[in-house]
C-alpha positions as CSV (number, residue, x, y, z in Angstrom):
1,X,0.0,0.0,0.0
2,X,2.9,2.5,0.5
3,X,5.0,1.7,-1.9
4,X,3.6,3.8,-4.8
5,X,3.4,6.3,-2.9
6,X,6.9,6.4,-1.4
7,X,8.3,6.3,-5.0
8,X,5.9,9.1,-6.5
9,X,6.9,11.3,-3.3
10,X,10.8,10.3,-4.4
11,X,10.2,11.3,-8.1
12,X,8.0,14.3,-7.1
13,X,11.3,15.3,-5.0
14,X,13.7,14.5,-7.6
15,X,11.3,17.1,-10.1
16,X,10.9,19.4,-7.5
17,X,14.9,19.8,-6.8
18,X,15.3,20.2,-10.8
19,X,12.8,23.2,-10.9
20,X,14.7,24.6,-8.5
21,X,18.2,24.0,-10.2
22,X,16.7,25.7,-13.8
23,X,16.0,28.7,-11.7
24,X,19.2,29.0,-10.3
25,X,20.5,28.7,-13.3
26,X,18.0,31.5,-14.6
27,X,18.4,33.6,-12.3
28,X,21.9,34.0,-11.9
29,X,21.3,33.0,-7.8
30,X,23.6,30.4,-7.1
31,X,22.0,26.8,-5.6
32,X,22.2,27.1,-1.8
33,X,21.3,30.9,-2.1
34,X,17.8,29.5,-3.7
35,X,18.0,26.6,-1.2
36,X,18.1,28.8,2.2
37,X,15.9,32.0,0.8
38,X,13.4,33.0,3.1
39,X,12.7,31.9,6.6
40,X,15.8,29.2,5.3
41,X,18.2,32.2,6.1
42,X,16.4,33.0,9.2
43,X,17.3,29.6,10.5
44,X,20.4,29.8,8.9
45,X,21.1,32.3,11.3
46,X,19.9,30.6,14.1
47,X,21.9,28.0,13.7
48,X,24.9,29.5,13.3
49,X,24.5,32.6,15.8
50,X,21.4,31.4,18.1
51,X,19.0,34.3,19.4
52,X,20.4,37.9,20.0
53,X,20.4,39.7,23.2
54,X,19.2,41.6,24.0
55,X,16.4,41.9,21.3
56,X,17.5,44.5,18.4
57,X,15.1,47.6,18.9
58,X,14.0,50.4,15.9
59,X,15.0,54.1,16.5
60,X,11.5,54.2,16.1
61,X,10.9,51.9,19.4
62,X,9.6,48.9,17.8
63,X,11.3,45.7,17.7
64,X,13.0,44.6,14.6
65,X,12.8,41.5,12.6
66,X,15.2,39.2,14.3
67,X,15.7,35.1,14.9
68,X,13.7,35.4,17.8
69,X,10.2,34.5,15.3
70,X,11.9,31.4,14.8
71,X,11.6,28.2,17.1
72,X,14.7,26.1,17.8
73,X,14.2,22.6,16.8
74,X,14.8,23.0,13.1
75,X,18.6,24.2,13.5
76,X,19.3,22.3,16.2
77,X,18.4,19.0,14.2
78,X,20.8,20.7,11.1
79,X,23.7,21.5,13.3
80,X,23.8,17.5,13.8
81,X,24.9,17.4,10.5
82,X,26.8,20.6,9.9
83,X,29.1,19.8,12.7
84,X,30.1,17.1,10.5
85,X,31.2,19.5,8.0
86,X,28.0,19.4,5.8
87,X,26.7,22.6,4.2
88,X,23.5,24.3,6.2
89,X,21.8,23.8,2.9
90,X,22.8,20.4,2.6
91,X,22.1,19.3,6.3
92,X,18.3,21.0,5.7
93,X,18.0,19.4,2.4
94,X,19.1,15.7,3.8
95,X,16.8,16.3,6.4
96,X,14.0,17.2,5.0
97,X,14.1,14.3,2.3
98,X,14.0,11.9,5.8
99,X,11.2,13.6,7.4
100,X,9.2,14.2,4.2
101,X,9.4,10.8,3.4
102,X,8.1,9.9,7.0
103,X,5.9,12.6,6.8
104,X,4.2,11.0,3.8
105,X,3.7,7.8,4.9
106,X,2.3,8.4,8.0
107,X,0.0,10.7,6.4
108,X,-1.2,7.6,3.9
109,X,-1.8,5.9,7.8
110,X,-3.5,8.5,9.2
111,X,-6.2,8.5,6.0
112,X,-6.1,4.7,6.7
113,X,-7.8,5.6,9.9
114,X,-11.4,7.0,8.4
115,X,-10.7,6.4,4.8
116,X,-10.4,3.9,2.1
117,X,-7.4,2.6,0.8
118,X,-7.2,4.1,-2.6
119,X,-8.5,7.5,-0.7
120,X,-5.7,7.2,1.7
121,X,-2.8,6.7,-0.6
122,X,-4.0,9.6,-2.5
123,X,-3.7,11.9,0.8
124,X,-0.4,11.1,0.7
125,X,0.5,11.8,-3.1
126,X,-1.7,14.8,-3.1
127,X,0.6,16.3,-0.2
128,X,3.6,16.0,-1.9
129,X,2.4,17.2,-5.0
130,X,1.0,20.4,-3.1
131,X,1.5,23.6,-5.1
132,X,3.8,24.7,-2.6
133,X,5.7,21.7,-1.4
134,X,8.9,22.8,-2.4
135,X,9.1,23.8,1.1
136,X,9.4,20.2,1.9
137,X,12.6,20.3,0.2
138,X,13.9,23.7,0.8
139,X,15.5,24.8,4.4
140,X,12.2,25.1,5.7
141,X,10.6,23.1,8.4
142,X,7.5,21.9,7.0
143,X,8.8,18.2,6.1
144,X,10.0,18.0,10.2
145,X,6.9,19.4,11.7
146,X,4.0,17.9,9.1
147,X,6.1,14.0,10.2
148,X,5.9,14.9,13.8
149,X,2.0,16.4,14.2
150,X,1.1,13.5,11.8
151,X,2.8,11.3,13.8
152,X,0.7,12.9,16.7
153,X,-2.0,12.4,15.2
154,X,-2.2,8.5,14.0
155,X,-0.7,7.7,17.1
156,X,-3.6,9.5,19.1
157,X,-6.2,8.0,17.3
158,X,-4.3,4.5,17.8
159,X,-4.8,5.6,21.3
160,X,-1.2,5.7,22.2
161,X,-1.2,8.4,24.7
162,X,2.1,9.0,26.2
163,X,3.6,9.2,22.2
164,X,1.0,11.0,20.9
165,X,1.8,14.2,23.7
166,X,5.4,13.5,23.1
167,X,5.9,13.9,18.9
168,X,3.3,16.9,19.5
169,X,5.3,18.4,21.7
170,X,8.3,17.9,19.3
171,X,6.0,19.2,16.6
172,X,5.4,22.6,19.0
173,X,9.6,23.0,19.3
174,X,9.1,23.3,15.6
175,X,6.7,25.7,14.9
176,X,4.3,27.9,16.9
177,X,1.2,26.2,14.7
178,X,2.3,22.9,16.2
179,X,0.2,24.1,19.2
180,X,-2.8,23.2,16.4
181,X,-1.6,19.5,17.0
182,X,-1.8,19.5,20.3
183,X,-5.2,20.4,20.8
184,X,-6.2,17.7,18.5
185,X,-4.4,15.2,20.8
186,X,-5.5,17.3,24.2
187,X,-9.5,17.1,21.8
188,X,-9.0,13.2,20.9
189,X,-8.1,12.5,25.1
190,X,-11.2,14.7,26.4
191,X,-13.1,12.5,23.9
192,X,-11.4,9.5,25.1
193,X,-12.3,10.5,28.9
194,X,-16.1,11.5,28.0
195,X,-16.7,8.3,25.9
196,X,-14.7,5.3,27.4
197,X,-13.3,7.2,31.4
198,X,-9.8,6.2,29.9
199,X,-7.8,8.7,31.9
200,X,-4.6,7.8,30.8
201,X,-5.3,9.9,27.8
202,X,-4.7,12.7,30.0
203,X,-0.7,12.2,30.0
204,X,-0.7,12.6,26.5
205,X,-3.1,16.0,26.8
206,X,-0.5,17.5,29.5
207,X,2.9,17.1,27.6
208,X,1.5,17.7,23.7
209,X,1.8,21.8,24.5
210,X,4.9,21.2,26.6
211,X,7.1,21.6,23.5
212,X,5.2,25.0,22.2
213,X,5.6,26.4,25.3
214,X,9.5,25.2,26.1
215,X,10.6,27.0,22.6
216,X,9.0,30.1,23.3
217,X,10.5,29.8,26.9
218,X,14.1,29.6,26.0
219,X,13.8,32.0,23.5
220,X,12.7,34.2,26.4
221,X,16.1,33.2,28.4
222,X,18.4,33.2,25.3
223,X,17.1,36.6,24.5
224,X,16.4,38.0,27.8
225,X,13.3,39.1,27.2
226,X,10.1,36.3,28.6
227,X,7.9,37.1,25.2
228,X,10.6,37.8,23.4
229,X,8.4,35.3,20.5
230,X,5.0,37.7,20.7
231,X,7.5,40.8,20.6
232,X,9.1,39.6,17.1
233,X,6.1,38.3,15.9
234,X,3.8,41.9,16.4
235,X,6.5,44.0,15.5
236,X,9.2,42.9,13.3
237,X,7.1,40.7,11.3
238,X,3.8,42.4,11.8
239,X,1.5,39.0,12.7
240,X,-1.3,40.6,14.5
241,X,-4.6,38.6,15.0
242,X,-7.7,40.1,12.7
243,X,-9.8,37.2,12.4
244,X,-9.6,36.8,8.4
245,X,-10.3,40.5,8.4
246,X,-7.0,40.8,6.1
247,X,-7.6,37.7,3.9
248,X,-11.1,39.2,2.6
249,X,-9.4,42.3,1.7
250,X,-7.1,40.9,-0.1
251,X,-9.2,38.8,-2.0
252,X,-11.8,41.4,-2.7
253,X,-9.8,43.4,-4.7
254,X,-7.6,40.9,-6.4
255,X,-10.0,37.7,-7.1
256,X,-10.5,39.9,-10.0
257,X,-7.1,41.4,-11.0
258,X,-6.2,39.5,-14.3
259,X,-2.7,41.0,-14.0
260,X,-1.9,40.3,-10.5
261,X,-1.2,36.3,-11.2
262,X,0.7,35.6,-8.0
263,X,-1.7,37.6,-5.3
264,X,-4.5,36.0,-7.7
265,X,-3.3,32.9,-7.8
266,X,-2.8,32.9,-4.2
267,X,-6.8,34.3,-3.2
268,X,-7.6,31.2,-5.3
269,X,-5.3,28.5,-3.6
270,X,-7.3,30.0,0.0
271,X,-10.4,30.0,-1.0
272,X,-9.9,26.3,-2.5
273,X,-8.3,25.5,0.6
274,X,-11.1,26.8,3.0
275,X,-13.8,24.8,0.4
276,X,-12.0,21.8,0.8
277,X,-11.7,21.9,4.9
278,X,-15.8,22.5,4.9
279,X,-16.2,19.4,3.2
280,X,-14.1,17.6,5.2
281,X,-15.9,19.0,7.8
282,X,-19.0,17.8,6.5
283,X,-17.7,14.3,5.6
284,X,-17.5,13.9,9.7
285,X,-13.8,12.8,10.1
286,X,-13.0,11.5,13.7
287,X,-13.7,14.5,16.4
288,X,-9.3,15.6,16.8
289,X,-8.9,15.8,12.8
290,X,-12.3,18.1,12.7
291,X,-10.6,20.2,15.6
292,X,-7.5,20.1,13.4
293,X,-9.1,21.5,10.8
294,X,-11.1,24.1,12.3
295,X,-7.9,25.3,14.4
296,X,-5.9,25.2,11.8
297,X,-7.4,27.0,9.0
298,X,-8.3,30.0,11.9
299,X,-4.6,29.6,12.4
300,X,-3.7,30.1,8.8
301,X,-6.2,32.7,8.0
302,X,-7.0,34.7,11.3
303,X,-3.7,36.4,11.3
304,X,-2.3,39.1,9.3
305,X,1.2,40.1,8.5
306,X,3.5,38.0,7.5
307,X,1.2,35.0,8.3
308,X,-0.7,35.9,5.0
309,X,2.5,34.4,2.6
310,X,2.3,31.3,4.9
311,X,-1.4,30.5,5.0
312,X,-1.2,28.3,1.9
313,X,1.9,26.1,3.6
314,X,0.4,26.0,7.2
315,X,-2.5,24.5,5.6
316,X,-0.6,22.0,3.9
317,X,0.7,20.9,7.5
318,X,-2.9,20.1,8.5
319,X,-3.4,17.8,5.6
320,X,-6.9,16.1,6.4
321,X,-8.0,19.3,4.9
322,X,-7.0,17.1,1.1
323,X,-9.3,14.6,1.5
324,X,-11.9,15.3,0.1
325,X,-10.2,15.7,-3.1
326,X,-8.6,12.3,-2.6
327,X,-12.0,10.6,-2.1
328,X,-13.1,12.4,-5.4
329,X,-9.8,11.2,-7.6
330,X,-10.0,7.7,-6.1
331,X,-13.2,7.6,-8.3
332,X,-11.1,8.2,-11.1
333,X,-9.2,6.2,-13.5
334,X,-5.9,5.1,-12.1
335,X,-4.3,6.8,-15.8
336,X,-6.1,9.6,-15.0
337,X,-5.0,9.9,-11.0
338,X,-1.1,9.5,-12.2
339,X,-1.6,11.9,-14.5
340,X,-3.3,14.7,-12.5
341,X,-0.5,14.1,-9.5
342,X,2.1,14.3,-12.3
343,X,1.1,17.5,-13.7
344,X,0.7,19.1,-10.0
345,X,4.2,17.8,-9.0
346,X,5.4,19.8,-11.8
347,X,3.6,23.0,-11.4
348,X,5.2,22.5,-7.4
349,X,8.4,22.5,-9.3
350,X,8.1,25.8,-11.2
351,X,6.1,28.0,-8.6
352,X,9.1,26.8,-6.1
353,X,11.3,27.9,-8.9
354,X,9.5,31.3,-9.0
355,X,9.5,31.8,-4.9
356,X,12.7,30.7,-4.6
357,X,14.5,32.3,-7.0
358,X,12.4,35.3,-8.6
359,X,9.7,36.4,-6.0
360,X,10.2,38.9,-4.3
361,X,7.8,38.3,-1.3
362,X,8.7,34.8,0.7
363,X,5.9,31.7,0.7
């Protein structure tokens, strides 16, 4: 069952890494430039220099952009491989490829859980032919964080408490949306409680945040400054919380704007994105993924700032949210399915090209 999709995730890699190198070569940047663009430098950086102190403040008062928006998993995992001598972009890129690829087929387990089989293995293909999954091959930290909160996940609806809280907690030393996952582990014990008094699920509830809230604490101490995280975040990187406020005015003006193509395409990818989570919705998943869901798309959406490049890839984490369109293709011929994931392993190819090497606003 996983082994078509472990080699389509391999191929759709190997294309992915080749889009990448023809815009390189394109664009005059050279490869580990387009490798660690974006939120890759910032972790660059923390890798190499760790968190400042204290926290670098504008003339104006404000706080500046700085590595303090950044959690410290990630670059601790790549320094494992960079004190060996191996390139940061090389480390993130060898890393990635290992968590992607357990990313993936944990994901086809976790569909395994609620759907069919053809369904399931669809999940998985459908992830790693995302539009933007470039990232999972990039210096980003999707690949890490989608294996650990997917591992959260199966393993909390396996009922296997004590791991469940543990990779979330990982998955919260990653990212600050891994907090998402731990709710659905925290919503899968209440559920467990309520419906079968199995209190042991309560371990797992206590120590899935554990890992959200350690990050953001020693950032505090490293920095010197206890929300040194919420700081960075409001003012150097301007995430405020609007409830979608920002998303509809930027699809208002734009769903329209034939010359806009990126913002366009973008307002599209969102509003496909929040279609497909309603219908998984209504397709009445088990209770954690439908909190996953619901967290996560108000995680992705209800913020502004920087958080509005991001939505599409913080979605991707949270990848129930592609099953309905799984169920649909496994309707299809199997020609027709190969085909289809084919064609959007490709586009993932050139629009990582673009954001990589051309764009001038991050994913």
């Amino acid at each position: 069952m996983l082994k078509p999709v472990l080699i389509f995730h391999l191929v759709s890699r190997a294309v992915v890494v080749t889009g990448l190198v023809l815009a390189s070569i394109w664009s005059g940047r050279p490869f580990p430039e387009v490798m660690t663009r974006w939120d890759g430098e910032w972790y660059k950086k923390v890798a190499e220099q760790g968190y400042p102190s204290p926290l670098p403040v504008h003339p104006t008062g404000r706080y500046e952009s700085s590595t303090a928006a950044f959690f410290p998993l990630y670059p601790l995992l790549t320094k494992g491989l960079t004190g060996l001598g191996m390139p940061f972009w090389l480390s993130g890129m060898v890393i990635n490829l290992v968590a992607s690829t357990a990313a993936v087929l944990i994901i086809v387990l976790v569909g395994t859980q609620y759907l069919d089989r053809r369904p399931a293995q669809l999940l998985g293909c459908l992830w790693t032919a995302f539009p933007v999954s470039a990232v999972l091959t990039t210096t980003y930290t999707e690949a890490v964080f989608t294996a650990l909160g997917a591992g959260a996940l199966l393993l909390a609806l396996r009922r296997r408490w004590v791991l469940a809280g543990l990779l979330a907690a990982l998955a919260g030393a990653v990212r600050a949306p891994g907090i998402v996952f731990a709710g659905a582990v925290g919503l899968a014990a209440l559920e467990a409680i309520l419906r079968r008094r199995e209190w042991r699920a309560l371990a797992g509830a206590v120590v899935a945040p554990l890992g959200f809230l350690a990050a953001i604490g020693y950032i505090g101490l490293r920095t010197g400054a206890a929300d040194a995280w919420r700081l960075t975040e409001r003012d150097g990187w301007h995430t405020s919380l609007n409830f979608g406020a920002e998303w509809v005015n930027f699809l208002t003006p734009r769903t329209t704007n034939q010359h806009d193509l990126v913002h366009l395409g973008m307002g599209l990818m969102a509003i496909g994105l929040i279609v497909l989570m309603i219908i998984a919705i209504i397709r009445r998943p088990p209770v954690p993924i439908i909190g996953l869901l619901i967290v996560g798309a108000f995680t992705a959406f209800g913020f502004g700032g920087v958080m509005m490049n991001a939505a599409p890839r913080v979605m991707m984490s949270f990848f129930p949210v592609l099953a309905p369109l799984a169920v649909l293709m496994a309707r299809w011929r199997t020609p027709v399915q190969w085909l289809l994931l084919s064609v959007a392993a490709v586009i993932a190819a050139v629009l990582g090209g673009y954001f990589f090497a051309f764009a001038p606003l991050p994913v």
